[in-house]
C-alpha positions, 0 to 999 in steps of 0.5 A: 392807277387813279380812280378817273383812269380806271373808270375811263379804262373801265368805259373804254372796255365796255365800249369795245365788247359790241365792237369786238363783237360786231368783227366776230359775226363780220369774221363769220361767212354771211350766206344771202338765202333767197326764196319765192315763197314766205317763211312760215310755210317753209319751216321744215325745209329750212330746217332740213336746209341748217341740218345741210349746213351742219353735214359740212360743218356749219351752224347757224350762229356759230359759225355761219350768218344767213339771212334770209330773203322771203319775196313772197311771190313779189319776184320783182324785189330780186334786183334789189336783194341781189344788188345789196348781197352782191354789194356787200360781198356776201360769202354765198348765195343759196336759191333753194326751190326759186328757178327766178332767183336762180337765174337772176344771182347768176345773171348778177354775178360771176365771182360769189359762188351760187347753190341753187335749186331748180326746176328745169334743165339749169344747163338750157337756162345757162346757169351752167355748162354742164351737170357732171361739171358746172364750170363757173361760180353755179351748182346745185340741184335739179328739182326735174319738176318740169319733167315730170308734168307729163307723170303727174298729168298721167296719175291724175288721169288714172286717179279720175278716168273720167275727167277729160277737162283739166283746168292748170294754174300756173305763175306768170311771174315764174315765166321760165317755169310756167312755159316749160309747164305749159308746153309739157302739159300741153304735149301730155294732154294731147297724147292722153286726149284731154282738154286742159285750160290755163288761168294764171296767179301771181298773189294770193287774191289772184288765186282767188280770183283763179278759183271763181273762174273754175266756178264758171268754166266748171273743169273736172278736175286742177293741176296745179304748176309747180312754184316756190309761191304756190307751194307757200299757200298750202292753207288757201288752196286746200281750203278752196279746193275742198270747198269747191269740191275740186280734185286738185293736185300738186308737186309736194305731198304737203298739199295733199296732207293740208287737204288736196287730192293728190301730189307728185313730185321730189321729197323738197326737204331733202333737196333743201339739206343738199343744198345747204350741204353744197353750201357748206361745202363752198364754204369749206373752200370747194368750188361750185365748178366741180361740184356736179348737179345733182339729181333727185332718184326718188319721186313720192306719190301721195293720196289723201283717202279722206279727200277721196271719199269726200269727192265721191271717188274711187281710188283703183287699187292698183294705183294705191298700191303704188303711192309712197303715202297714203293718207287715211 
């Protein structure tokens, strides 16, 4: 062999190791992870999502690609993630903790297989036919956080026996999710004879924007709706409670541990490894028709003490007893 042909033979092998490797990630299953709120307030969830891949066999890099899609409360993007993952035939579509997303992947396609996770009943939003057997190319997990509006109403009421005028804030663009609040909310606050008033937030200036009307209208205390947004703007509502002096409450005790009052809702990180678990499982070969939804068995009641005190109240001990956490 001359010199000119081994230095073509040379060049011609480094020129295929980037094609070789772009057909190895290609030959990886490609997971299109979708999600309402943004990144870096999700972290631990995400993690607890890979530790779910893991369970069934999958590592991130290795031998799965996810890419990750944060709308940022900018729901509108939607059609055009899902037009592009369903274009490039994406082995599977994951949209933990995003009932708009959940909807949509499915309204969009019938063939990639879909691992969702919800806030309401999936089988009255048509995602699937029923829970013990989903039929169709959609499973995953029903995060009940509609159902149980009327619970988190009812502690709040017991923690502040006093408050009779309950402001809600809700996001209009997760309409499915904020009618669903809005009329359990409306039922429990009628049974439990309370005022409760609706103001609406789609982005973080609406938010503030919500707050200085609390300002004026002066409610004794604030729910605050469950959503995948919401939930990624920890920092600001527990700023803007404390310094308002509001008693606030949410779905996620990582509220309460930024600063809110009080929380009740599911453990999300553990429905997050469920659904990288079912994920994991699709991959595997195992169809979503057969994999039952599931449903959370444990809900966590959370307080944080020091939010108390600072509010002047007195928390019955009797209800203290009966939080999963207490924060001192």
């Amino acid at each position: 062999m001359n010199r000119r042909d081994c230095i073509a033979l040379v060049g011609g092998a480094a020129a295929a190791w980037p094609l070789a490797a772009r057909a190895q990630q290609r030959a990886m299953p490609v997971v299109g992870f979708i999600h309402g709120g943004a990144a870096n307030a999700f972290t631990g969830r995400i993690a607890s999502f890979r530790a779910g891949l893991s369970e069934a066999g999958f590592v991130e890099g290795q031998n799965v690609v996810v890419e990750y899609h944060w709308l940022e409360g900018h729901f509108e993007r939607l059609p055009a993630v899902l037009a592009d993952l369903i274009r490039r035939r994406v082995d599977a579509i994951a949209t933990p903790g995003s009932t708009p997303a959940s909807i949509a992947a499915k309204a969009a396609t019938a063939t990639i297989p879909i691992v969702f996770g919800v806030t309401g009943d999936p089988v009255a939003l048509g995602i699937v036919a029923s829970l013990a057997r989903p039929g169709g190319n959609a499973t995953g997990i029903n995060f009940l956080s509609s159902e149980i509006v009327a619970k988190r109403l009812g502690l709040m009421h017991e923690l502040l026996p006093k408050a009779m005028r309950f402001a809600v804030l809700v996001n209009p663009a997760d309409a499915t999710n904020t009618e669903a609040t809005s009329r359990d909310l409306k039922e429990a606050a009628h049974t439990l004879g309370l005022d409760i008033l609706f103001f609406n937030a789609r982005t973080a200036d609406e938010i503030d924007t919500a707050f200085a009307a609390f300002a004026r209208e002066r409610p004794d205390a604030l729910f605050i709706g469950a959503d995948g947004f919401f939930a990624s703007r920890t920092s600001q509502f527990a700023t803007l409670a404390a310094r308002d002096r509001v008693p606030a409450s949410f779905s996620t005790r990582e509220m309460v541990e930024a600063g809110l009052l009080m929380s009740y809702g599911v453990n999300f990180a553990d429905t997050f490894r469920q659904v990288g678990n079912y994920v994991g499982r699709v991959l595997r070969g195992e169809k979503p028709a057969d994999l039952p939804v599931q449903q959370p068995t444990k809900f966590e009641f959370a307080i944080n003490m020091r939010t108390a005190k600072a509010l002047a109240l007195e928390v019955p001990p009797m209800l203290l007893a009966r939080a999963d956490e207490v924060i001192e």
